[in-house]
N, C-alpha and C positions, 0 to 999 in steps of 0.2 A: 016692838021689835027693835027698835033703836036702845033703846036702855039697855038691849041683851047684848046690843052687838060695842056698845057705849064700852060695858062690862067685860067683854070681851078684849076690846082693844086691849083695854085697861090692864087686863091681865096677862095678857103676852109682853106688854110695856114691863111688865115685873117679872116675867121671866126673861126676858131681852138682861133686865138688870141683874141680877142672880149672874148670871153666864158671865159679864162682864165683872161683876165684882169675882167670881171666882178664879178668873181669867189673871186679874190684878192680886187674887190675894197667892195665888203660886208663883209668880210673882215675886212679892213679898216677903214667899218663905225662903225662894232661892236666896236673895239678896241677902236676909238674915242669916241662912248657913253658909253665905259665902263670907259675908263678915264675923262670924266665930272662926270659920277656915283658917281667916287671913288673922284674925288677934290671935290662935293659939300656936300656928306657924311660926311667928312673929317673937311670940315669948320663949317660945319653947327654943326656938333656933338663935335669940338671942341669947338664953340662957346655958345654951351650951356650944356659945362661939361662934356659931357659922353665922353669922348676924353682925352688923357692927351696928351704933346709933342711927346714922343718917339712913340705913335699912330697915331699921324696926320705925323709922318713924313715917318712912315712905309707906311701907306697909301698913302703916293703922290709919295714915289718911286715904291711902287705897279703900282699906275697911268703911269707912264712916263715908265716902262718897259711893260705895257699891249699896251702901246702906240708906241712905238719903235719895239714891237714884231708885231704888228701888222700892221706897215710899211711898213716892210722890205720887204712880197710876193710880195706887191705891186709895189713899187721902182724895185726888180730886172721882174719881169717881162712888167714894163714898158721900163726899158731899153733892157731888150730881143726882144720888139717890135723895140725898135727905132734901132736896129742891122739890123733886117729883113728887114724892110724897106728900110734900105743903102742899104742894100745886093740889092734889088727888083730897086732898082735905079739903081745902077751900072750896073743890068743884060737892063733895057731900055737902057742905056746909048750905 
């Protein structure tokens, strides 16, 4: 009875992570189409004027810190997954 419910735990621990990674990887997609948003705004408004330099550069670091910010849930809660799993190995082992 204990190994079932061992097994059990075990496997709501992986749906608990599912959720959370999916949670971070929407996430992730925002961040990446807000950083396309913001570089093709950036080119395109630069390219026909309404833009000067010190604008288009604000703007692409805006880009690359929406993009970095919006990484980051993802990256450490993938590597909290790849933990759990050693862990779940070691405990088969």
């Amino acid at each position: 009875m204990a190994g079932k419910m061992d097994r059990d735990v075990m496997y709501l621990e992986i749906e608990k992570s599912r959720i959370e990674r999916e949670k971070s990887k929407l996430v992730l997609d925002k961040s990446l189409l807000l950083y396309f948003v913001f570089m093709v705004v950036g080119v395109i408004g630069f390219v026909f004027g309404y833009l000067d330099n010190v604008m288009l550069n604000v703007m692409i670091i805006v880009g690359i810190m929406i993009l970095v910010i919006g990484s980051v849930p993802y990256l450490v809660i993938v590597s909290k997954e790849e933990k759990k799993i050693k862990e779940y190995l070691g405990k088969l082992k």
